[in-house]
Residue, then its C-alpha position, 0 to 999 in steps of 0.5 A: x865695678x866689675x872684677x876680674x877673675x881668674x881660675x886655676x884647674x878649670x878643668x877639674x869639678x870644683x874649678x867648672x863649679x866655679x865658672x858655672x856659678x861665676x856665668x850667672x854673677x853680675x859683678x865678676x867676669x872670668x879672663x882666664x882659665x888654667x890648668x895643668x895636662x888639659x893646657x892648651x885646650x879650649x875650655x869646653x873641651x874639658x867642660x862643654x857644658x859651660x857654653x858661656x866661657x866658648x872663646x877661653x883656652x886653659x892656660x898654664x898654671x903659674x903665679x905670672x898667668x894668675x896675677x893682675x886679676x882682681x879675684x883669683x880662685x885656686x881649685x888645685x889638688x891639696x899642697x899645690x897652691x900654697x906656692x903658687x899663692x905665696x907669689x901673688x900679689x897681697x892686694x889681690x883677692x886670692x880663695x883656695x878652695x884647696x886644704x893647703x890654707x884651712x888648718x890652724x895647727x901645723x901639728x895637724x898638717x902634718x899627721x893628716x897631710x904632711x908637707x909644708x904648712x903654709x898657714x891659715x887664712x880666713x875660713x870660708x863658711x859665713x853662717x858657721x857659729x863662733x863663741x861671739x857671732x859668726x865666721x862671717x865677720x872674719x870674711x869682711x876686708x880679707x884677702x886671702x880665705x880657705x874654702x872649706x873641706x865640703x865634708x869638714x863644712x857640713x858637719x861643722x855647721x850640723x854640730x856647731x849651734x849646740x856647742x855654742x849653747x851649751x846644750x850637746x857635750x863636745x866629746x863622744x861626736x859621732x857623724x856617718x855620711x853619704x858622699x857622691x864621688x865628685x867629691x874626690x875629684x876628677x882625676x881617674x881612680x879605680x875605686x871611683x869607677x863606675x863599674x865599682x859604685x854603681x849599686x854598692x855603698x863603700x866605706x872609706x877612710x874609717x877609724x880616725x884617719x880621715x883628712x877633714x876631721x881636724x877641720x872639723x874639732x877646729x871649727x867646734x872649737x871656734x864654737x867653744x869646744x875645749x876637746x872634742x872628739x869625733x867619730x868619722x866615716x864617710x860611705x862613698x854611694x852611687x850619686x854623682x853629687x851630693x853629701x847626706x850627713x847624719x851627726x849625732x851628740x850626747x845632750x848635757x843632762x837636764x837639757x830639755x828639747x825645746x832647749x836643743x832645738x832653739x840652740x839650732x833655731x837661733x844659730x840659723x834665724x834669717x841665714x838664706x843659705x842653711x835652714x833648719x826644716x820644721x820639726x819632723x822633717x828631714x832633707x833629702x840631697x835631691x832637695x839642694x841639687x845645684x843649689x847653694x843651700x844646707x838644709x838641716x833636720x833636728x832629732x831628739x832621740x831621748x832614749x839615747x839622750x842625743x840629738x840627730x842633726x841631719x843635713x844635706x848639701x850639694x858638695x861642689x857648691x854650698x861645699x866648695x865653689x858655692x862657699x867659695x863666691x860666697x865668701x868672695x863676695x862678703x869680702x869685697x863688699x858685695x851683697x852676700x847673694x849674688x850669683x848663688x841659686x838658692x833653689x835646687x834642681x828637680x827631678 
């Protein structure tokens, strides 16, 4: 069978990310694309280097463009499509690669976006650990699921394994990461400008305020935390892709290292998409460049008495377009695989 699809905000760069990984999927066919200033205009315009999709003009973005597709892909800024998404059909497969569908808690919404909360749907990360088996299982038969923040994602799947051992302690979380600019759109801005991150490391969003930390204490709570606390700060560097995320935890006492490293061991054992590396080893970004793969390096600082998981992943795929298919894909029946690059792109 082969599903029809349709994504909206195609000319943005989780919207090409998506057409560029749903070219090579044998069960999916794009028949329409939309978008919002670009309207009109063929899609290669915006996007010339999806050769593929040369016969497909952006077209307005509204629930009536979007319905009688199979597979509906939402790439649209964040608060824009819980509305749009109301007004589709319930049969159809709708992802939001948005954050309008990814938080439980509508106090949440409300100190880290505002607006209307439109609730949450199914979390789009397969191999993130739950207190009873994975967030896969929640994925198979839904409807309507939430990509992931690629930030919220990345720590997430880095910390869980320990929370659901009980090995590392919830409280006293601390993350830095390395982020490409991609990640906060394609929409013009100053602070993204070539000319301000060339050669420059620039902080952002410091001190607790940053909008994916309560997507990530809801997913350690999925694990079993009962509070956690974390420290985030993301450091914009000139890379145009890619997320290098260093996450540390204090280790319950008494926990012993090969305790530590089996809770991460055993999280991943047969996962293609995440992968612990051997001990010793630490995954650069340019190892998992256009590939749908988080790779993961494990410490045991024991004069700290924490541990250091460091885990990079391209941020326009396994963060979001990746993910997103990836879900689509458990959710329809199909093998979970299909369509995603395991292999990165080198040099």
């Amino acid at each position: 069978m082969t599903y029809s699809v349709a994504v909206s905000g195609a000319s943005g760069y989780a919207g090409g990310e998506i057409l560029r990984l749903l070219a090579d999927h044998p069960d999916f066919e794009v028949r329409t694309v939309t978008a919002h200033a670009n309207a009109g205009q063929p899609l290669v315009a915006v996007q010339p280097h999806l050769r593929t999709y040369t016969h497909l003009t952006l077209q307005e973005t509204s629930a009536a463009t979007l319905g009688g597709h199979d597979v509906v892909f939402l790439a649209l800024p964040h608060g824009a499509s819980g509305a749009v998404a109301a007004q589709l059909d319930p049969g159809t497969l709708v992802i939001d690669c948005g954050a309008d569908h990814r938080l439980e808690d509508a106090a949440d919404w409300a100190a880290f976006y505002g607006g209307d909360h439109h609730g949450a749907w199914a979390y789009g990360v397969p191999e993130l650990p739950r207190l009873q088996g994975t967030q896969r299982e929640r994925l198979t038969g839904a409807r309507r699921i939430a990509a992931p923040g690629c930030n919220a994602s990345t720590v997430a799947l880095s910390l869980a394994p320990g929370i659901r051992a009980g090995v590392i302690e919830s409280r006293d979380l601390v993350t830095v990461l390395a982020v490409g600019p991609s990640g906060a759109g394609r929409s013009l801005k100053a602070n993204l400008l070539g000319s301000e991150i060339l050669g420059s490391a620039n902080p952002y969003s410091v001190g607790g305020v940053h909008r994916h930390i309560p997507e990530i204490t809801q997913a350690l709570r999925w694990a079993g935390a009962a509070d956690p606390t974390i420290s985030f700060t993301p450091v914009i560097v000139p890379m145009s892709r890619g997320i290098l995320a260093t996450s540390t935890a204090r280790i319950v006492p008494g926990t012993d290292a090969a305790a530590v490293r089996a809770a991460w061991e055993d999280a991943y054992a047969g996962e293609r998409f995440v992968q612990l590396l051997p001990a010793g080893q630490f995954p650069r970004t340019a190892d998992v460049l256009g590939a749908n793969t988080a790779l993961m390096g494990l410490a045991i600082d024991e004069v700290a008495g924490r541990v250091v998981v460091v885990t990079a992943v391209d941020n326009l795929v396994k963060g979001t377009a990746g993910a997103a298919i990836q879900s689509a894909n458990i959710a329809l029946g199909l093998a979970e695989s299909t369509g995603l690059p395991v292999n990165g792109v080198a040099p």
